[in-house]
DOVEX-371930 format. One record per atom (N, C-alpha, C): residue in one letter; y, z, x. Coordinates in steps of 0.2 Angstrom, whole numbers, padded with zeros to 4 digits, always signed. Atoms other than C-alpha are relative to their C-alpha. Layout:
DOVEX-371930
aYZX
...
***
This chain:
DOVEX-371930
x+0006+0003+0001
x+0071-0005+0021
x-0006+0005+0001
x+0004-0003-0001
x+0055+0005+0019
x-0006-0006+0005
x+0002+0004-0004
x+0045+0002+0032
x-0010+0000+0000
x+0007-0003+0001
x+0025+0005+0031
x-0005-0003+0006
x+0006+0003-0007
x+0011+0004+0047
x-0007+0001-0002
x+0006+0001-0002
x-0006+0001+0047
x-0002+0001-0008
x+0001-0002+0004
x-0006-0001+0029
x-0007-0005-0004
x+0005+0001+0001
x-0023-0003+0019
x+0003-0003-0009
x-0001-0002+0006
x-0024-0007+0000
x+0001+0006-0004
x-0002-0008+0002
x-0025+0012-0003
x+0005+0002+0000
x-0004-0001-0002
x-0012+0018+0008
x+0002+0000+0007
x-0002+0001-0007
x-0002+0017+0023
x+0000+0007+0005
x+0001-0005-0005
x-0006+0028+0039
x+0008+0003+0001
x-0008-0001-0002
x+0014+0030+0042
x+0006-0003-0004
x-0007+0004+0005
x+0031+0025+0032
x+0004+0003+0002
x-0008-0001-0003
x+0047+0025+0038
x+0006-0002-0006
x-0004-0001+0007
x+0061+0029+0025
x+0009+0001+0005
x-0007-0002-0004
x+0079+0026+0031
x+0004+0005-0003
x-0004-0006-0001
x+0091+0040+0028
x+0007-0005-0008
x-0008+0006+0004
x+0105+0026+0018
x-0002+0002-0008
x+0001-0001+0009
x+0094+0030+0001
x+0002+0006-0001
x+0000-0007+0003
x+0091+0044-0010
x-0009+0002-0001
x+0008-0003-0003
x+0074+0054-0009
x+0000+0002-0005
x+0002-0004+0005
x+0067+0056-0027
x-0010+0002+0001
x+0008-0007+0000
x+0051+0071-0028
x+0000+0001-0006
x+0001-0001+0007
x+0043+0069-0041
x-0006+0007+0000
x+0004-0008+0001
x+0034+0088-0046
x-0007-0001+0000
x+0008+0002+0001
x+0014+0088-0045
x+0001+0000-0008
x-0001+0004+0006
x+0010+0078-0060
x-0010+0001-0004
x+0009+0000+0005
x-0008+0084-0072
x+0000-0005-0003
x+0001+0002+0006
x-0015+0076-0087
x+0002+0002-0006
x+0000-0005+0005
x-0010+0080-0103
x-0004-0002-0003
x+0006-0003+0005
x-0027+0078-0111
x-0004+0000+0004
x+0005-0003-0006
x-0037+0088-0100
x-0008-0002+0000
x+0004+0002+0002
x-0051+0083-0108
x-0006-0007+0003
x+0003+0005-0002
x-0055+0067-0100
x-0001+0001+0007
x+0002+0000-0008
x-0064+0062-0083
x+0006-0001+0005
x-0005+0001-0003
x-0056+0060-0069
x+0001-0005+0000
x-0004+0005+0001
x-0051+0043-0070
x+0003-0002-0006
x-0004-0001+0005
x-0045+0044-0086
x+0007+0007+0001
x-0005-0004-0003
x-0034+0059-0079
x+0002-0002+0005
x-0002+0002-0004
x-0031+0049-0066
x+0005-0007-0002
x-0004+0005+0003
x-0023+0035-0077
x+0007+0002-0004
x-0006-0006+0005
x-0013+0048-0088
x+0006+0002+0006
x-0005-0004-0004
x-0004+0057-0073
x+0003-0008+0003
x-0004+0005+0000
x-0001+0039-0068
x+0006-0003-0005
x-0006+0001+0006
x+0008+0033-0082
x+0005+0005-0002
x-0005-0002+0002
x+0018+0046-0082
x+0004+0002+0006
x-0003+0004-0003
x+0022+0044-0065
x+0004-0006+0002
x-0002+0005+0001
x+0027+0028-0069
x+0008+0002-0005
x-0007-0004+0007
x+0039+0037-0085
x+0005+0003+0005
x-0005-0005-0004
x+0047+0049-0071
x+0004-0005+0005
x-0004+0006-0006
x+0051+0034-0057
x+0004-0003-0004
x-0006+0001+0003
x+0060+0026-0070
x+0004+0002-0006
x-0004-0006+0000
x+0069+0040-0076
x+0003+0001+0006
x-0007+0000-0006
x+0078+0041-0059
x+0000-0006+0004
x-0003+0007-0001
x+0080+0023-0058
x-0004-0002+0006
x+0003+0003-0006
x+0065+0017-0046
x-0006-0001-0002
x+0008+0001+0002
x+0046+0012-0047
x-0005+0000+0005
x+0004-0003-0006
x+0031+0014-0037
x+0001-0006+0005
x+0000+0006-0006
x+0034-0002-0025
x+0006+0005+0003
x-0003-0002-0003
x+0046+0011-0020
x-0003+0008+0005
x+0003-0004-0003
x+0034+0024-0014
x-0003+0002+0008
x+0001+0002-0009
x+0034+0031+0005
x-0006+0005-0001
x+0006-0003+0001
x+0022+0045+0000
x-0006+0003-0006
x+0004-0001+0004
x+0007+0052-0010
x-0004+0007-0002
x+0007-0006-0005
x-0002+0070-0009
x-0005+0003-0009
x+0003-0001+0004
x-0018+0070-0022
x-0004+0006+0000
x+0003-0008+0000
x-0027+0087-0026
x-0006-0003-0005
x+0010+0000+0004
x-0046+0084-0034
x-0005+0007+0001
x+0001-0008+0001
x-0053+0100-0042
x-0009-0003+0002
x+0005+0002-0002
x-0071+0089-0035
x+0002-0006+0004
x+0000+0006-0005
x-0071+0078-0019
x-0005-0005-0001
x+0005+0005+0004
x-0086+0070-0027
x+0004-0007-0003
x-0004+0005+0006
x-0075+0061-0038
x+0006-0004+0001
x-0004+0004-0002
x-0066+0053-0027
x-0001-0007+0000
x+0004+0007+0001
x-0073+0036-0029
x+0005-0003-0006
x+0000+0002+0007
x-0071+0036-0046
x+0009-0002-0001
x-0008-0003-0001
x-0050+0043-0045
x+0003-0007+0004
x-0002+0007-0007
x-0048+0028-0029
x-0001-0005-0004
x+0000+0008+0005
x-0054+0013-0042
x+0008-0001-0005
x-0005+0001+0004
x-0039+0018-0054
x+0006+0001+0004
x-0008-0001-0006
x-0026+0022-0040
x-0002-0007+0005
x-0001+0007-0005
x-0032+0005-0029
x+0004-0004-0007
x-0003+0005+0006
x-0028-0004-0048
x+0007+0000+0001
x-0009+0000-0001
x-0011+0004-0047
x+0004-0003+0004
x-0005+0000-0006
x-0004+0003-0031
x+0002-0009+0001
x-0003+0006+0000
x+0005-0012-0030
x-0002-0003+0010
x+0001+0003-0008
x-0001-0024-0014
x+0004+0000+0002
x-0006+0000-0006
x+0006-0022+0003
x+0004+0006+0000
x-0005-0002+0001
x+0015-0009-0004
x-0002+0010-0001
x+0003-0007+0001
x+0003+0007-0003
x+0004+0005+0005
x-0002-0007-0004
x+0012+0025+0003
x-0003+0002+0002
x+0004-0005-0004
x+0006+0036+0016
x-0004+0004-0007
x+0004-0004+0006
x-0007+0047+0006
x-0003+0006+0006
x+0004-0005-0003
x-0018+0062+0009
x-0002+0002-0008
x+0003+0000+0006
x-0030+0068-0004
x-0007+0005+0002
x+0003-0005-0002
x-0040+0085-0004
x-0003+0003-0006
x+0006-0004+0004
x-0053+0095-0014
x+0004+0007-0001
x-0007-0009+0001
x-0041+0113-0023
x-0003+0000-0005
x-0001-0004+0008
x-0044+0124-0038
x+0007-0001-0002
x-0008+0000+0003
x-0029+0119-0049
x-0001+0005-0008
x-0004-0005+0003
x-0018+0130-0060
x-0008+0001-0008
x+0006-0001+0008
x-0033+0127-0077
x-0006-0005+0001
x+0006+0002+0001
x-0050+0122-0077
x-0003-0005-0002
x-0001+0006+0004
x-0049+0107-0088
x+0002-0004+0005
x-0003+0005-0003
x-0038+0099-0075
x-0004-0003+0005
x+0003+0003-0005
x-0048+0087-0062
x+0006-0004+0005
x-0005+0006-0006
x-0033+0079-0052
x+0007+0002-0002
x-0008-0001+0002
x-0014+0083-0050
x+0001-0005+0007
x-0004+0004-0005
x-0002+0070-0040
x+0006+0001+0000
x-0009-0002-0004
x+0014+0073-0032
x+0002-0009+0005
x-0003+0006-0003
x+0024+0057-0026
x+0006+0001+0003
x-0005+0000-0002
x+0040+0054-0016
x+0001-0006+0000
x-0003+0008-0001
x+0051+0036-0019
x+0007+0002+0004
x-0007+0001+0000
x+0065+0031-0011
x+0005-0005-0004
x-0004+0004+0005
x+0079+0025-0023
x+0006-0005+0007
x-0006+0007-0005
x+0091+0011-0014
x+0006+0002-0001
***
């Protein structure tokens, strides 16, 4: 049973992941049409987070962590209304979420998640 403490709608401060599952890592995850704002890129990299978690047979109610890269910390507002949408209640993974230069200048947001499968 995943366990989660002091958890907010966003994300949980702490999550406890028992050993009995399997640890799927999904790769930092762009947009493919770089083109759009961040929360349009913020919606894209989800839904393909969504394609990868079921691909190794789990979905996000299954996530212990979260780690967000924003090429503008400005723009975190904007990126946090499409990721509160998502996250399923109760059910938010630890997170952490910081301002980088990513790989092409197009990109405003890459996401990196970790589920544990049962």
């Amino acid at each position: 049973m995943i366990e989660r403490f002091h958890t907010s709608a966003r994300m949980s401060q702490a999550v406890s992941v028992p050993l009995s599952g399997r640890l799927v890592i999904l790769a930092g995850q762009v947009a493919d049409d770089r083109s759009l704002d961040v929360a349009g890129q913020t919606a894209d990299v989800l839904a393909k987070i969504d394609r990868l978690l079921a691909d190794a047979g789990v979905d996000k109610t299954a996530l212990v962590s979260a780690s967000i890269w924003l090429t503008d910390i400005s723009t975190f507002d904007e990126m946090n209304a499409v990721w509160d949408a998502w996250v399923p209640a109760g059910l938010a993974p630890a997170r952490a979420c910081v301002e980088s230069k990513l790989a092409d200048p197009r990109l405003r947001i890459e996401i990196q998640v970790f589920a544990l499968k049962a």
